[in-house]
PDB file of N, H, CA, C and O in Angstrom:
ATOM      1  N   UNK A   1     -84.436 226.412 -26.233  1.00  0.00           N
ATOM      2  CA  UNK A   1     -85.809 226.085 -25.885  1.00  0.00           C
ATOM      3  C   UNK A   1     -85.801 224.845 -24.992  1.00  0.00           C
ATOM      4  O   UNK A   1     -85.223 223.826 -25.371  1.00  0.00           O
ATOM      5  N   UNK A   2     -86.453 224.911 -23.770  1.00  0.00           N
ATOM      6  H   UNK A   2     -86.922 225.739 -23.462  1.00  0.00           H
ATOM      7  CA  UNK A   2     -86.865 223.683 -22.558  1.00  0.00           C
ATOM      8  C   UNK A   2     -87.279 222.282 -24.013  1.00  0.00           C
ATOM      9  O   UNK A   2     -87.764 222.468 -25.129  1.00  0.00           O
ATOM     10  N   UNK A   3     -86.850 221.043 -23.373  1.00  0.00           N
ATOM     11  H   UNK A   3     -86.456 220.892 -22.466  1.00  0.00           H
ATOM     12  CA  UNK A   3     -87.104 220.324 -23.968  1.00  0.00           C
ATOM     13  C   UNK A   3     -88.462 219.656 -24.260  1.00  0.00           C
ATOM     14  O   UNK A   3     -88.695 218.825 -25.137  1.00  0.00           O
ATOM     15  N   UNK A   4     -89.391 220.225 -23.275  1.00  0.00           N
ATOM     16  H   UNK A   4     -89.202 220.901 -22.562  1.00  0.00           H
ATOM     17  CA  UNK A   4     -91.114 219.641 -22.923  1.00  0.00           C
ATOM     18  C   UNK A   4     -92.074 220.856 -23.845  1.00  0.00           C
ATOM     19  O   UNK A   4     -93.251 220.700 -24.170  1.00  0.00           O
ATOM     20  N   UNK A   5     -91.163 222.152 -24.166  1.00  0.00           N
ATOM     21  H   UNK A   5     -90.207 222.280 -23.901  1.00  0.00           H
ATOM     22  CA  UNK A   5     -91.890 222.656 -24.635  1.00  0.00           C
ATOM     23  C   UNK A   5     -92.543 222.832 -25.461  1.00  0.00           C
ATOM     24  O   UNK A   5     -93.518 223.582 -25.413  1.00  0.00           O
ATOM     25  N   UNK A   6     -92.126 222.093 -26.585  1.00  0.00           N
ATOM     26  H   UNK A   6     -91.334 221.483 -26.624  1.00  0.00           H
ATOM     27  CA  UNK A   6     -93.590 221.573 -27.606  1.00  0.00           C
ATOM     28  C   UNK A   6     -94.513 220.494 -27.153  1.00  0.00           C
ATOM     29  O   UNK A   6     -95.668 220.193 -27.453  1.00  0.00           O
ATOM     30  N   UNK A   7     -93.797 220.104 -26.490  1.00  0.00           N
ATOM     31  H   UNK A   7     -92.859 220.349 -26.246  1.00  0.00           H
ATOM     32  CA  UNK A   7     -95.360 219.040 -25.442  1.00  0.00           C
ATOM     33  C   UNK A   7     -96.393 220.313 -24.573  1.00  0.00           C
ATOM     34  O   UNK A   7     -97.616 220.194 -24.503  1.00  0.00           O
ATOM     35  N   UNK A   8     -95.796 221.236 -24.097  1.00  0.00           N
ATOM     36  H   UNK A   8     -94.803 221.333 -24.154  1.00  0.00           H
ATOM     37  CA  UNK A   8     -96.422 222.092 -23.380  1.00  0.00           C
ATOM     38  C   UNK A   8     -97.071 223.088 -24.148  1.00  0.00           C
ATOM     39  O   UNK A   8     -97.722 224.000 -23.637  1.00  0.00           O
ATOM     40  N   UNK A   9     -96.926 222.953 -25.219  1.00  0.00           N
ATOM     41  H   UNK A   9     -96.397 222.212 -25.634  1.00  0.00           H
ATOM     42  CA  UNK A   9     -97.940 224.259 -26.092  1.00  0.00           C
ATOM     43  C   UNK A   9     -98.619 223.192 -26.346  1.00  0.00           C
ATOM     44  O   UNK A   9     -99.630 222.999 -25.670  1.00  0.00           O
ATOM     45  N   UNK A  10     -98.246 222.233 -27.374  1.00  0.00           N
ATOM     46  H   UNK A  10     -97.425 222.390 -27.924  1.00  0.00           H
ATOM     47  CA  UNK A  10     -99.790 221.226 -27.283  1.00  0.00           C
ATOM     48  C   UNK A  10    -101.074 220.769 -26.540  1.00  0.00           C
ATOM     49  O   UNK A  10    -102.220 220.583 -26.951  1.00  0.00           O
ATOM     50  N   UNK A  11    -100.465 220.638 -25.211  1.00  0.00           N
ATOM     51  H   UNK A  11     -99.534 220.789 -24.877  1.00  0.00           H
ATOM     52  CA  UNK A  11    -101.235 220.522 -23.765  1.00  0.00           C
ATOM     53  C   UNK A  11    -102.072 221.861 -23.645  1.00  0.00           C
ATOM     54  O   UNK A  11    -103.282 221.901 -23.419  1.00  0.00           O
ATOM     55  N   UNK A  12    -101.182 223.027 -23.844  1.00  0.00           N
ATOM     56  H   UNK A  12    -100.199 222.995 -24.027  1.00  0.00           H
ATOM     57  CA  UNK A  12    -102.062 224.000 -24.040  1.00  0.00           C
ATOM     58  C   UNK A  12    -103.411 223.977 -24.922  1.00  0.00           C
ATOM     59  O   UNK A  12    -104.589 223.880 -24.575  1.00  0.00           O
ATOM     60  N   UNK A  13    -102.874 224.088 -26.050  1.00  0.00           N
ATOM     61  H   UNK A  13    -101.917 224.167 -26.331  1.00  0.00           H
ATOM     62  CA  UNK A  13    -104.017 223.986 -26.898  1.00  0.00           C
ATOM     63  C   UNK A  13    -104.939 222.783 -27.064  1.00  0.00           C
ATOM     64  O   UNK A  13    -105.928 222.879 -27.791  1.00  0.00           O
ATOM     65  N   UNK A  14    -104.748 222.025 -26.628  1.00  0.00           N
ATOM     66  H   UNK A  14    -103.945 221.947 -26.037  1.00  0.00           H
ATOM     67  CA  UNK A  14    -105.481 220.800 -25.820  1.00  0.00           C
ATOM     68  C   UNK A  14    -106.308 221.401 -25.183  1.00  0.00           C
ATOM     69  O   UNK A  14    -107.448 221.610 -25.598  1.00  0.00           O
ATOM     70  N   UNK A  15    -105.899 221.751 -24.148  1.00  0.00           N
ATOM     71  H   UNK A  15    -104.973 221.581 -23.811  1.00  0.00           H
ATOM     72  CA  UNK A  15    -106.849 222.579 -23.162  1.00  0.00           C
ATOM     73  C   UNK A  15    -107.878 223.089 -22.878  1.00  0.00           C
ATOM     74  O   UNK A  15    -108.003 223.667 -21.798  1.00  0.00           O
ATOM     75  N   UNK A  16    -106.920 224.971 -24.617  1.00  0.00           N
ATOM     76  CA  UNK A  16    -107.943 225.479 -24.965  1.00  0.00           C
ATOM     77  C   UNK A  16    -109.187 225.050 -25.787  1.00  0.00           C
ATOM     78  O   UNK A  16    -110.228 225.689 -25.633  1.00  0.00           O
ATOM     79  N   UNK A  17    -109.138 223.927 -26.713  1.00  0.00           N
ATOM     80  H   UNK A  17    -108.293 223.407 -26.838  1.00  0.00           H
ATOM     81  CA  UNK A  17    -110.051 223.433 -27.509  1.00  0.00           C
ATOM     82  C   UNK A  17    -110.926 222.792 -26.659  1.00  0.00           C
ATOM     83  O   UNK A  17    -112.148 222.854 -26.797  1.00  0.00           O
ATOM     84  N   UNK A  18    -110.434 222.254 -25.895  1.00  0.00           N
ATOM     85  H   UNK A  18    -109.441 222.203 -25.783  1.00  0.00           H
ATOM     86  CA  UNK A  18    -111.252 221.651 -24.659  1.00  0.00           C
ATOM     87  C   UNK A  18    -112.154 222.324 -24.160  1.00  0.00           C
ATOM     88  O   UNK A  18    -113.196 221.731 -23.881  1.00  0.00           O
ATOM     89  N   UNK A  19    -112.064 223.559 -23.926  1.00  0.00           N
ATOM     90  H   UNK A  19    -111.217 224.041 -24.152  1.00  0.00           H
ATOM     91  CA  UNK A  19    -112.636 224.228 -23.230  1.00  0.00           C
ATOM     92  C   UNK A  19    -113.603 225.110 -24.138  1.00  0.00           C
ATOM     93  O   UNK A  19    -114.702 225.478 -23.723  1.00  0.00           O
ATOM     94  N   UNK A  20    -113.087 225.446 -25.494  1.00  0.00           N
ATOM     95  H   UNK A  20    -112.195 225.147 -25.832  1.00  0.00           H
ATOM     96  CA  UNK A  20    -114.112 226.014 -26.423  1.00  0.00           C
ATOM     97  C   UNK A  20    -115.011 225.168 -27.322  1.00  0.00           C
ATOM     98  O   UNK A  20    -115.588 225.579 -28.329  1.00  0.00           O
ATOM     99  N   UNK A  21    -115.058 223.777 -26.762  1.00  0.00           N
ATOM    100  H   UNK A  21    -114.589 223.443 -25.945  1.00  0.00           H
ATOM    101  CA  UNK A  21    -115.650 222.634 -27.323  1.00  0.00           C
ATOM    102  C   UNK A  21    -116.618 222.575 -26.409  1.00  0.00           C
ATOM    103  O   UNK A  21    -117.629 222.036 -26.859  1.00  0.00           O
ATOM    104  N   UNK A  22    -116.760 223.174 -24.491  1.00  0.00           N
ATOM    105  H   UNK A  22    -115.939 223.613 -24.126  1.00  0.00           H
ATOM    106  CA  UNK A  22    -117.501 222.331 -23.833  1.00  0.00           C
ATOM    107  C   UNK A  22    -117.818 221.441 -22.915  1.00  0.00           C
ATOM    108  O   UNK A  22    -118.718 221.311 -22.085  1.00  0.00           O
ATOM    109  N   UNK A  23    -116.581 220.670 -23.354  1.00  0.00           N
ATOM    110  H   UNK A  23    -115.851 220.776 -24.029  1.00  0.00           H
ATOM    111  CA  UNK A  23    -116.298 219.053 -22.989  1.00  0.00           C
ATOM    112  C   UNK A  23    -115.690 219.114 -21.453  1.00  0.00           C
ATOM    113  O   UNK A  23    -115.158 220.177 -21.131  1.00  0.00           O
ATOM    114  N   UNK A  24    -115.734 218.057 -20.498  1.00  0.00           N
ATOM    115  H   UNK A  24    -116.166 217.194 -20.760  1.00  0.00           H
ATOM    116  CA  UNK A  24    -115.556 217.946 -19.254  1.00  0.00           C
ATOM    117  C   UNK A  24    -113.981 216.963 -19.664  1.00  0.00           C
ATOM    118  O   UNK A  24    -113.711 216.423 -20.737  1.00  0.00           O
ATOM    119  N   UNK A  25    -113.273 216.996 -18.569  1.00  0.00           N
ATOM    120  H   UNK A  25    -113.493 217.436 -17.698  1.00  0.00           H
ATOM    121  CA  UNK A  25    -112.041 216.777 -18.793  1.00  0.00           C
ATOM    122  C   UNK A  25    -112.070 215.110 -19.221  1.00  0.00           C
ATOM    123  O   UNK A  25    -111.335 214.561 -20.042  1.00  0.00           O
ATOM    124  N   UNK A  26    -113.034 214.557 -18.491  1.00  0.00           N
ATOM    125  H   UNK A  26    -113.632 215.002 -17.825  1.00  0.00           H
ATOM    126  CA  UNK A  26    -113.509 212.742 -18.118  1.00  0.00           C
ATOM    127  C   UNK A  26    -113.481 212.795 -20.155  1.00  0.00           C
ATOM    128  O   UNK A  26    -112.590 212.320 -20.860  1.00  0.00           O
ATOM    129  N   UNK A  27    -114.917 213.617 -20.695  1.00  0.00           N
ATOM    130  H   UNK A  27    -115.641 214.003 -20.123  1.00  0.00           H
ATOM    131  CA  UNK A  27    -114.918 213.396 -22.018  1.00  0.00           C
ATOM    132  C   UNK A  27    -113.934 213.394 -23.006  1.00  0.00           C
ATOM    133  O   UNK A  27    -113.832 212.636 -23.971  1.00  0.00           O
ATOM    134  N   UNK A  28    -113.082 214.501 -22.597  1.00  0.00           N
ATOM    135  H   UNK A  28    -113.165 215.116 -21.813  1.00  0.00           H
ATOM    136  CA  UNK A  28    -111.907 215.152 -23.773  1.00  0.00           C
ATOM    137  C   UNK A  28    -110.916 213.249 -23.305  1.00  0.00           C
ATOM    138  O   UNK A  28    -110.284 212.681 -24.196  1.00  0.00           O
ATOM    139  N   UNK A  29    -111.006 212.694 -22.011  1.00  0.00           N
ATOM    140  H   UNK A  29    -111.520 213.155 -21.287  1.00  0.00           H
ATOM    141  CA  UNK A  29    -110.349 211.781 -22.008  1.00  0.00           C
ATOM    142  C   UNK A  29    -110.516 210.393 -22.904  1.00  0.00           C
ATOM    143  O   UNK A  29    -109.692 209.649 -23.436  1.00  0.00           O
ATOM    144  N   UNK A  30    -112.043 210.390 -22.821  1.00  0.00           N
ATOM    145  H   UNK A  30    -112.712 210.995 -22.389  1.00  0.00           H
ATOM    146  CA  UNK A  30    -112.365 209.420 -23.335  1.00  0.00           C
ATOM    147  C   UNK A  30    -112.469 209.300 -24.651  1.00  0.00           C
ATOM    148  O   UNK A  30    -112.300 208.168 -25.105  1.00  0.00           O
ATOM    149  N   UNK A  31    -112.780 210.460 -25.630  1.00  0.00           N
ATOM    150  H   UNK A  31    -112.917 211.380 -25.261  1.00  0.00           H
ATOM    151  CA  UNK A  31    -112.109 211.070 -27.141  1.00  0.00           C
ATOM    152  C   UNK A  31    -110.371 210.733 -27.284  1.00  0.00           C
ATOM    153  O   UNK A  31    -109.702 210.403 -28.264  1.00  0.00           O
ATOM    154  N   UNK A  32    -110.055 210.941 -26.070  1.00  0.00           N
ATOM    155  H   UNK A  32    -110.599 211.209 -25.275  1.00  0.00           H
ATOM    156  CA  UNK A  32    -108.685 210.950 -26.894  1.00  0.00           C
ATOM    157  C   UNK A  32    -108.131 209.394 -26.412  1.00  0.00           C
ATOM    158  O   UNK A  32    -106.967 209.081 -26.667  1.00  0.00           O
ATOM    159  N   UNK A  33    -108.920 208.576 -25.799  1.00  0.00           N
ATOM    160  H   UNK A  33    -109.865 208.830 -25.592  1.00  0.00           H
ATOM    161  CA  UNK A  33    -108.238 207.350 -25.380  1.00  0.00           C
ATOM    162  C   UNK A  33    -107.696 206.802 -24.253  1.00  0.00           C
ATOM    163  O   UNK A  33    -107.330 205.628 -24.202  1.00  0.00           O
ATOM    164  N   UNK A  34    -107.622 207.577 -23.344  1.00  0.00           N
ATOM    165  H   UNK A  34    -107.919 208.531 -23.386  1.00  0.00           H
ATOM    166  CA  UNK A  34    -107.018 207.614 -22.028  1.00  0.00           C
ATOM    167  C   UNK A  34    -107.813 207.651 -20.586  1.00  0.00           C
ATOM    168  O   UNK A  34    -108.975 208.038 -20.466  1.00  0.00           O
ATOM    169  N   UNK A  35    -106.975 207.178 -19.512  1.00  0.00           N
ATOM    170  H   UNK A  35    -106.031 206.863 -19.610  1.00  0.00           H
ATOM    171  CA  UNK A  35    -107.827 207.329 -18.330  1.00  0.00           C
ATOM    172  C   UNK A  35    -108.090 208.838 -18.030  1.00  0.00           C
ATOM    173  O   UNK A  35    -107.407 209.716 -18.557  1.00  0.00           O
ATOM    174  N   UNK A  36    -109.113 209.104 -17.159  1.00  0.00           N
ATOM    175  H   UNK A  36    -109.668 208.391 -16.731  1.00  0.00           H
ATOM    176  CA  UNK A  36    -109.526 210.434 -17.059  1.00  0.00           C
ATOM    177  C   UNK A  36    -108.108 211.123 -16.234  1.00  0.00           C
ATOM    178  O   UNK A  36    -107.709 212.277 -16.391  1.00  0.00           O
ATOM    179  N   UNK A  37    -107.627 210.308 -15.528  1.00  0.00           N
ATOM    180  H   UNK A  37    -107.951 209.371 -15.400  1.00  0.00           H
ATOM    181  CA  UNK A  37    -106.744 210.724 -14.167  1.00  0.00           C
ATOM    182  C   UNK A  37    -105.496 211.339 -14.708  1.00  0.00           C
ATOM    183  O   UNK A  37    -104.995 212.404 -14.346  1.00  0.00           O
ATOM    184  N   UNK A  38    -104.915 210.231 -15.949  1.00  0.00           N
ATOM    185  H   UNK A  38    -105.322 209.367 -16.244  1.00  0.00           H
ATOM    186  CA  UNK A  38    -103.652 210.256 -16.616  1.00  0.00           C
ATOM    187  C   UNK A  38    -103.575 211.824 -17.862  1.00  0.00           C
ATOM    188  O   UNK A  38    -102.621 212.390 -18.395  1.00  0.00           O
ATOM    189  N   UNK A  39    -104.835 212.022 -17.904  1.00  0.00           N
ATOM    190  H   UNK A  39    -105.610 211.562 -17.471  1.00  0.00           H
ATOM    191  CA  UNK A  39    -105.055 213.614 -18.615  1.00  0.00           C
ATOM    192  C   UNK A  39    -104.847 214.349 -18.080  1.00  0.00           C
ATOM    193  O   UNK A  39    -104.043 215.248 -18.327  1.00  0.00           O
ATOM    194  N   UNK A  40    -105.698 214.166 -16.902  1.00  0.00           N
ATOM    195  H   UNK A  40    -106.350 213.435 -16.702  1.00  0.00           H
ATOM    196  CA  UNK A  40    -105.599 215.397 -15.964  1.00  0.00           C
ATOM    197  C   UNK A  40    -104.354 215.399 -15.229  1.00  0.00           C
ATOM    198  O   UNK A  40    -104.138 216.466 -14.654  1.00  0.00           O
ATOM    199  N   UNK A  41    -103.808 214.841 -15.141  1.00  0.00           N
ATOM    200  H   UNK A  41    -103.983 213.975 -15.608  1.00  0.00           H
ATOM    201  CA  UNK A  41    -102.254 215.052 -14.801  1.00  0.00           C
ATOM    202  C   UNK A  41    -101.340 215.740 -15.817  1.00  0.00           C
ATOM    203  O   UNK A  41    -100.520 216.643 -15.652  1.00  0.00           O
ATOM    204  N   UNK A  42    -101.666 215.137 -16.799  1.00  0.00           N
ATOM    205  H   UNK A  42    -102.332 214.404 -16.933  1.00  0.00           H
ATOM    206  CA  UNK A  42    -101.080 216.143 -18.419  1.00  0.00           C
ATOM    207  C   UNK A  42    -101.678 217.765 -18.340  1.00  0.00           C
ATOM    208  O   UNK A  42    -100.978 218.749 -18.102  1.00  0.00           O
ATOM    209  N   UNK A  43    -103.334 217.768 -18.635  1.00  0.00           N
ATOM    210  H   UNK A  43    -103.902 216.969 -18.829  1.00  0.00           H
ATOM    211  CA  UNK A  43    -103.017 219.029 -18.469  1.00  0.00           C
ATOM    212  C   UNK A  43    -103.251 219.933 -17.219  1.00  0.00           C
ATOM    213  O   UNK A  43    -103.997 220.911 -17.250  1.00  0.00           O
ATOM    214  N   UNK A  44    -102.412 219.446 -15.888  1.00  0.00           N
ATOM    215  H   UNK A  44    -101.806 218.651 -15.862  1.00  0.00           H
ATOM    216  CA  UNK A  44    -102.326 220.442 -14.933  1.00  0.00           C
ATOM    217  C   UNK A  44    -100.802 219.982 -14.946  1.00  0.00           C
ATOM    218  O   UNK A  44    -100.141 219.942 -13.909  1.00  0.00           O
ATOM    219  N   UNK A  45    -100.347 219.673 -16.060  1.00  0.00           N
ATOM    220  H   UNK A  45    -100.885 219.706 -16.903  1.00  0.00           H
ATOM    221  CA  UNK A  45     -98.412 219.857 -15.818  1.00  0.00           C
ATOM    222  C   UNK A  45     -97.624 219.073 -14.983  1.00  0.00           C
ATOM    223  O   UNK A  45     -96.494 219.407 -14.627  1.00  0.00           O
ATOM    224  N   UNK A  46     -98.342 217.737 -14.562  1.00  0.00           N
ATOM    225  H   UNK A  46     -99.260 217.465 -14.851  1.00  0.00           H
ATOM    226  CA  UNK A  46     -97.627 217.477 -13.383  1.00  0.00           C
ATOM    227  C   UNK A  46     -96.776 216.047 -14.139  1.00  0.00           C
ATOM    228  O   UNK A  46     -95.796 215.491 -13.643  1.00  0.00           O
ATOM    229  N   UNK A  47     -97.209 215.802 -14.970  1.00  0.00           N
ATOM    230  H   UNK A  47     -98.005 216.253 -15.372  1.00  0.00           H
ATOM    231  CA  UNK A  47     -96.351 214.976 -15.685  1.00  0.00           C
ATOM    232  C   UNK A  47     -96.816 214.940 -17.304  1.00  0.00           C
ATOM    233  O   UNK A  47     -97.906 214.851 -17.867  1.00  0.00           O
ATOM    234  N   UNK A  48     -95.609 215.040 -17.695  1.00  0.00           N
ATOM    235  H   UNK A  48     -94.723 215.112 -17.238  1.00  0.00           H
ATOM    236  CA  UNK A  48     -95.721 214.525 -19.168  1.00  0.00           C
ATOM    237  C   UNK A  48     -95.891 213.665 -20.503  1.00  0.00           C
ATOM    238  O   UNK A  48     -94.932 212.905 -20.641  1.00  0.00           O
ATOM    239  N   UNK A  49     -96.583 213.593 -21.251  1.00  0.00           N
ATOM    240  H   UNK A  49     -97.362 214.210 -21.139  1.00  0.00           H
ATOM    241  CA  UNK A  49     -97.006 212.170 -22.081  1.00  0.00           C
ATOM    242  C   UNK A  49     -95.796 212.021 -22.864  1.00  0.00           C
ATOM    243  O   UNK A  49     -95.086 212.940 -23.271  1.00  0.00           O
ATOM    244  N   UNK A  50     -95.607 210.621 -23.061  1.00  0.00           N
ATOM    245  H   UNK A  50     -96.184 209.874 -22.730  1.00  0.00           H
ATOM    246  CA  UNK A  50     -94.365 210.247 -23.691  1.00  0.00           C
ATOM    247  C   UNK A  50     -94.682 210.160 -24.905  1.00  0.00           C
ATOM    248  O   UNK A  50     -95.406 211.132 -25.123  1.00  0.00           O
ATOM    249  N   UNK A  51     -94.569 209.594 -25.781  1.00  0.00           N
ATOM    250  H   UNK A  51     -93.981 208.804 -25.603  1.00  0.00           H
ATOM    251  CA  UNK A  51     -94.743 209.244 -27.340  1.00  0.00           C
ATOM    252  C   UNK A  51     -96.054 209.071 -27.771  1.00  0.00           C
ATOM    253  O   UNK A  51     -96.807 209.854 -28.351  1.00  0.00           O
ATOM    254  N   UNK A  52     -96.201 207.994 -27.422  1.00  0.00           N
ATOM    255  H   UNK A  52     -95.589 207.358 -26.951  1.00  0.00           H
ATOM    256  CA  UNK A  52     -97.746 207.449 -27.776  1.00  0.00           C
ATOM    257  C   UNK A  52     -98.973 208.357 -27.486  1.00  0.00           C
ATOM    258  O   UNK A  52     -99.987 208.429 -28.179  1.00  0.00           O
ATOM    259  N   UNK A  53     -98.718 209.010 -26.388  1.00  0.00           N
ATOM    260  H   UNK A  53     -97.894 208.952 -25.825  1.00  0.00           H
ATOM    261  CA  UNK A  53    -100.165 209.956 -25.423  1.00  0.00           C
ATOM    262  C   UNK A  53     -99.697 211.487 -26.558  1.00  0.00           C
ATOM    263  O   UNK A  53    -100.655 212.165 -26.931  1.00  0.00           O
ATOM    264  N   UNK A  54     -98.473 211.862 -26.961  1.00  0.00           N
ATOM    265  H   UNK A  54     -97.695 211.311 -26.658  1.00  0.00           H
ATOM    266  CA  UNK A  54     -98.058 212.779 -27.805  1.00  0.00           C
ATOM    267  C   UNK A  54     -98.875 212.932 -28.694  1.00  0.00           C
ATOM    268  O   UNK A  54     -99.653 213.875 -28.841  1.00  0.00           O
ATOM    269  N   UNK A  55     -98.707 211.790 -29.487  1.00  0.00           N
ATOM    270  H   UNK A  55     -98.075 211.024 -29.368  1.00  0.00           H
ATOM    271  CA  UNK A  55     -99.596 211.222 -31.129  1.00  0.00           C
ATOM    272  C   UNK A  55    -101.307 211.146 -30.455  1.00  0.00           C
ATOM    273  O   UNK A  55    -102.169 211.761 -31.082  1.00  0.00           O
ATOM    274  N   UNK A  56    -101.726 210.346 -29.135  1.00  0.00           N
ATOM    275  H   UNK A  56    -101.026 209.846 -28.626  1.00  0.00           H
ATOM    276  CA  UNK A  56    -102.811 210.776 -29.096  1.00  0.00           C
ATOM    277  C   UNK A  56    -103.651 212.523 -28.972  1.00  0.00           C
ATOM    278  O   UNK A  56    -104.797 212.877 -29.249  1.00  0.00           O
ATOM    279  N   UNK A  57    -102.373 213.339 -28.394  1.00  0.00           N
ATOM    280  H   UNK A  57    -101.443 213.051 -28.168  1.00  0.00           H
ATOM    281  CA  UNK A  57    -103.403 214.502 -28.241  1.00  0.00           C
ATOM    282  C   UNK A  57    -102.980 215.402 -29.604  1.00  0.00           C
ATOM    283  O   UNK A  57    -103.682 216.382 -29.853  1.00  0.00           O
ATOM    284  N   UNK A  58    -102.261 215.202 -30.165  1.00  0.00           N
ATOM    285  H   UNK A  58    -101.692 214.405 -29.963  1.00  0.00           H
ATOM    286  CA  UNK A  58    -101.802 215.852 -31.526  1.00  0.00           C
ATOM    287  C   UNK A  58    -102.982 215.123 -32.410  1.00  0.00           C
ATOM    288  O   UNK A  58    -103.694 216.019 -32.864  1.00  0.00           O
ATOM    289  N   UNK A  59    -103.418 213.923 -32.793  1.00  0.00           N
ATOM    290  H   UNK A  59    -102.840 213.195 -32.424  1.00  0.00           H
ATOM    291  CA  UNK A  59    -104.344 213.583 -33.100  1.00  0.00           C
ATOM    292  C   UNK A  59    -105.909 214.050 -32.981  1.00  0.00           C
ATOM    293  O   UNK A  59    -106.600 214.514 -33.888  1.00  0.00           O
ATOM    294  N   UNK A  60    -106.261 213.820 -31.704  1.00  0.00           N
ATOM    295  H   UNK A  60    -105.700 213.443 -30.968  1.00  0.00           H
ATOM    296  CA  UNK A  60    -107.113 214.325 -31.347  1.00  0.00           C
ATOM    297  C   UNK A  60    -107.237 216.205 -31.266  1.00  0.00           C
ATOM    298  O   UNK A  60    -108.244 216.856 -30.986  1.00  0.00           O
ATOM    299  N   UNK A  61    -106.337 216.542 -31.493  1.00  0.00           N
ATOM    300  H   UNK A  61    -105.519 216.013 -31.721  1.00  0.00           H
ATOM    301  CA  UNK A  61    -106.397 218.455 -31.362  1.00  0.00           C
ATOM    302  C   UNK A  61    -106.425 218.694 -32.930  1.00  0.00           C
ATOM    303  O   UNK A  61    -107.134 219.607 -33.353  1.00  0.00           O
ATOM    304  N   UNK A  62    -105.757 217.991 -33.731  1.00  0.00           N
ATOM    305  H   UNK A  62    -105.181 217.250 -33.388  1.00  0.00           H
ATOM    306  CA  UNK A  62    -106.145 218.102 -35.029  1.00  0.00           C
ATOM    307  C   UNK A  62    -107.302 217.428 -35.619  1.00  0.00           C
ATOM    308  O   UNK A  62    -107.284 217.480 -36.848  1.00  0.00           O
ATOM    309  N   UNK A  63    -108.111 216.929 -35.213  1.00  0.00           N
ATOM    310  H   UNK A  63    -108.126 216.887 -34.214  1.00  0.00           H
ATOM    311  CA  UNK A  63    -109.088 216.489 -35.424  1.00  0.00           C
ATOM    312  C   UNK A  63    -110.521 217.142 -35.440  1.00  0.00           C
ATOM    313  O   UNK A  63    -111.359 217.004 -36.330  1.00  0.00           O
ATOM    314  N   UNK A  64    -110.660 218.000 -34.095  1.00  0.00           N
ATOM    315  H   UNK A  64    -109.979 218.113 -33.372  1.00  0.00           H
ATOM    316  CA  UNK A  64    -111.417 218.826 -33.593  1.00  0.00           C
ATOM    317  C   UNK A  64    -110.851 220.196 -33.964  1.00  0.00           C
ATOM    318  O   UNK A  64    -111.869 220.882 -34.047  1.00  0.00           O
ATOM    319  N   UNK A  65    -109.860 220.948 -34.221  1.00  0.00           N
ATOM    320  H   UNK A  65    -109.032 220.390 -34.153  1.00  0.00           H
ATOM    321  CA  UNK A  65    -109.215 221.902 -34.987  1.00  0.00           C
ATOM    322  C   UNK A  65    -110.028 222.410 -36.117  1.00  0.00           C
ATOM    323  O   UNK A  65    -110.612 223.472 -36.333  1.00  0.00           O
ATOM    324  N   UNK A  66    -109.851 221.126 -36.870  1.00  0.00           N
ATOM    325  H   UNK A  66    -109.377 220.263 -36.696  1.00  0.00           H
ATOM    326  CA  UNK A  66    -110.465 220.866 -38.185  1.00  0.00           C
ATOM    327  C   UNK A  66    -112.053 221.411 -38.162  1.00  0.00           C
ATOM    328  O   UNK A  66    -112.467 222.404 -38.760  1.00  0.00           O
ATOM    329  N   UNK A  67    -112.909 220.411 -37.232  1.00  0.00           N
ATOM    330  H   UNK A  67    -112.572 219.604 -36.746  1.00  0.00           H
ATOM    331  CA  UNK A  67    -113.965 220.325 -37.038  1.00  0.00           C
ATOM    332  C   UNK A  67    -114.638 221.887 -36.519  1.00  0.00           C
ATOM    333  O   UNK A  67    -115.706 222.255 -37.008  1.00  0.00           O
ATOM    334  N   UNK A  68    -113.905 222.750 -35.488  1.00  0.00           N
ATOM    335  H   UNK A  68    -113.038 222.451 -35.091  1.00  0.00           H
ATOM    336  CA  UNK A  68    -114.188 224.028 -35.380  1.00  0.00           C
ATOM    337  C   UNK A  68    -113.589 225.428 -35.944  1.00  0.00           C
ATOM    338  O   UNK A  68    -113.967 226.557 -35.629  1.00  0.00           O
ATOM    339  N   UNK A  69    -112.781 225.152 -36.660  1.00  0.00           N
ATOM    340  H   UNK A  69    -112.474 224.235 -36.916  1.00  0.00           H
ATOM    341  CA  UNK A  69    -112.561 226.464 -37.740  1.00  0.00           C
ATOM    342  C   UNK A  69    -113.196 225.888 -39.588  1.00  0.00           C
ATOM    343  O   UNK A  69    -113.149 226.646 -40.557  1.00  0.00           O
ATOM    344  N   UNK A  70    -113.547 224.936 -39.625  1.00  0.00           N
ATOM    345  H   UNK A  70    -113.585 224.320 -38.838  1.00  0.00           H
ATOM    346  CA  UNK A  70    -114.196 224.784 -41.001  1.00  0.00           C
ATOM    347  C   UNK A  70    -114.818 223.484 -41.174  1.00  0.00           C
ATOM    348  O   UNK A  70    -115.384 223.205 -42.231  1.00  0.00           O
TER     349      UNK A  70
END
């Protein structure tokens, strides 16, 4: 298995929650802590979050997870 690829299913589902939430990319940024620019670079793949931005969107996707299946 590629080594980014559990960063890259996360980003995914980042994404998708993102997108079945609503939310404009600026918002999902500002929920999860980050500049709008440095997201959107995450999720269009062009670079990857290191540790810290990891724990923020794993955080934040389990958070809202929660919030829309129960």
């Amino acid at each position: 298995m590629e080594q980014n690829e559990p960063k890259r299913r996360l980003i995914r589902d980042a994404a998708a929650l993102r997108k079945l939430r609503g939310i404009t990319q600026a918002q999902m940024a500002k929920e999860v802590g980050v500049p709008h620019r440095t997201l959107e670079e995450w999720l269009q793949f062009r670079r990857m979050p290191k540790a810290p931005g990891t724990t923020l969107i794993r955080r934040w996707v389990d958070m809202h997870r929660n919030k829309t299946t129960g």
